[in-house]
C-alpha positions as CSV (number, residue, x, y, z in Angstrom):
1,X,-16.6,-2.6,21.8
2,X,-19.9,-4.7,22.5
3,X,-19.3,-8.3,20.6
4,X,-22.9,-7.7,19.0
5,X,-21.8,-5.0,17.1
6,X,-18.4,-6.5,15.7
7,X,-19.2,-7.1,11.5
8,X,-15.9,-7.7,10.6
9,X,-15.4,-10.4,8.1
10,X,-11.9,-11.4,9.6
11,X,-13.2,-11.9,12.9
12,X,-12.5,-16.0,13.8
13,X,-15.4,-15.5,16.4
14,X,-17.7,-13.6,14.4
15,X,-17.0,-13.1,11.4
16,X,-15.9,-16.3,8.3
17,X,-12.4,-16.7,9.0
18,X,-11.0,-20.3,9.5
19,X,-8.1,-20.8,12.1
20,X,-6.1,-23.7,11.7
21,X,-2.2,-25.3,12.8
22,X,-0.7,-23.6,15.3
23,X,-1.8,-21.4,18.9
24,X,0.6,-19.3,20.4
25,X,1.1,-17.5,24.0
26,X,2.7,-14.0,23.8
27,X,2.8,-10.7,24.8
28,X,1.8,-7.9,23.1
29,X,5.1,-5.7,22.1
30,X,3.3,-2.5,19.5
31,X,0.2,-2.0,18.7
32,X,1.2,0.7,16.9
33,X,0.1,-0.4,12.9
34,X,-3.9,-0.4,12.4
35,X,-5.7,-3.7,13.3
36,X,-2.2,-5.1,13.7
37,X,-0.7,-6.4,17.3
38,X,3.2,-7.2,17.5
39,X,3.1,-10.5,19.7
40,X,6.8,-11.9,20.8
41,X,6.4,-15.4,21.8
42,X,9.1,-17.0,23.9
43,X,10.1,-20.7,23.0
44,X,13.2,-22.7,24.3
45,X,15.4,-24.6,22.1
46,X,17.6,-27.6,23.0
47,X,21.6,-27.4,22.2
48,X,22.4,-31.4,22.4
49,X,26.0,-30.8,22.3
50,X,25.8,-29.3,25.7
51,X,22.9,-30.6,26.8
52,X,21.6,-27.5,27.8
53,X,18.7,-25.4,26.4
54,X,18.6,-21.3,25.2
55,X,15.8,-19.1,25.6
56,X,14.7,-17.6,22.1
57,X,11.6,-15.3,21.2
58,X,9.9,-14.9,17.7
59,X,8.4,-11.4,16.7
60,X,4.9,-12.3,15.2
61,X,2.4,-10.0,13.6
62,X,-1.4,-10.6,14.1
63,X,-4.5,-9.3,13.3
64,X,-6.8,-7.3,16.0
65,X,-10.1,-7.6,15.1
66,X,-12.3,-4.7,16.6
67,X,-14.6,-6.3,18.9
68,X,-11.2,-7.2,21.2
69,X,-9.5,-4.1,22.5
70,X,-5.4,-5.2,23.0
71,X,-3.2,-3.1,24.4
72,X,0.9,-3.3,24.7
73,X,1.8,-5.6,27.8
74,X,-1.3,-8.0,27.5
75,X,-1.1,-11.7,27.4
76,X,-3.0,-12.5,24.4
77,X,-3.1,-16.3,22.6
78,X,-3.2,-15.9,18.6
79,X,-4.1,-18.8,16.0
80,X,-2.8,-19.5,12.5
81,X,-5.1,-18.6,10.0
82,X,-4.7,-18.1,5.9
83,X,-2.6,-14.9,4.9
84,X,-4.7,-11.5,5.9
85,X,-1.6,-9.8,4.4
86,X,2.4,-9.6,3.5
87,X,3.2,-9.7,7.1
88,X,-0.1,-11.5,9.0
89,X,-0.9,-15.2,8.9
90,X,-1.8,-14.6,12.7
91,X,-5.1,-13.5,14.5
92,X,-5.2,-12.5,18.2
93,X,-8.6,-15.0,19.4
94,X,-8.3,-14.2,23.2
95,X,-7.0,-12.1,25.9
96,X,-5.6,-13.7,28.4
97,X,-4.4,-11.2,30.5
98,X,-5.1,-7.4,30.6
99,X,-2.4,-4.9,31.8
100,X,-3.9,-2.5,33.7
């Protein structure tokens, strides 16, 4: 969609909506819901009894706003923002990398 045309009020690039606190890296997992993009961000945690660290991953639901097109596989980075619903507190502000 051209960026010109995008008149969504929760756009964070064209719209009013404030991002604030934390960025993630992910990939994109479902886009299956409407305006809604199913981000699993990978994180590693630290066991100090062994000294060793685990890989983890948290499921995180953003917003899409329609002026970015996101399909399941890209590398996106989403941004903290108020509550857009029960589930999204997230907004997808760039993609990073686009499957082909």
């Amino acid at each position: 969609m051209d960026n010109s045309a995008c008149t969504d009020v929760k756009c964070p690039t064209h719209g009013s909506l404030r991002v604030r606190g934390a960025y993630f890296e992910g990939l994109v997992e479902s886009t299956k819901a409407a305006k809604t993009a199913v981000v699993v961000v990978p994180r590693v945690r630290k066991i100090p009894k062994y000294e060793r660290y685990e890989k983890r991953r948290s499921k995180i639901h953003a917003y899409v706003p329609p002026c970015l097109v996101v399909k399941e596989g890209d590398k996106v980075e989403i941004a903290e923002c108020r509550k857009l619903s029960k589930t999204k507190a997230f907004v997808v502000t760039k993609i990073l990398e686009s499957k082909k």
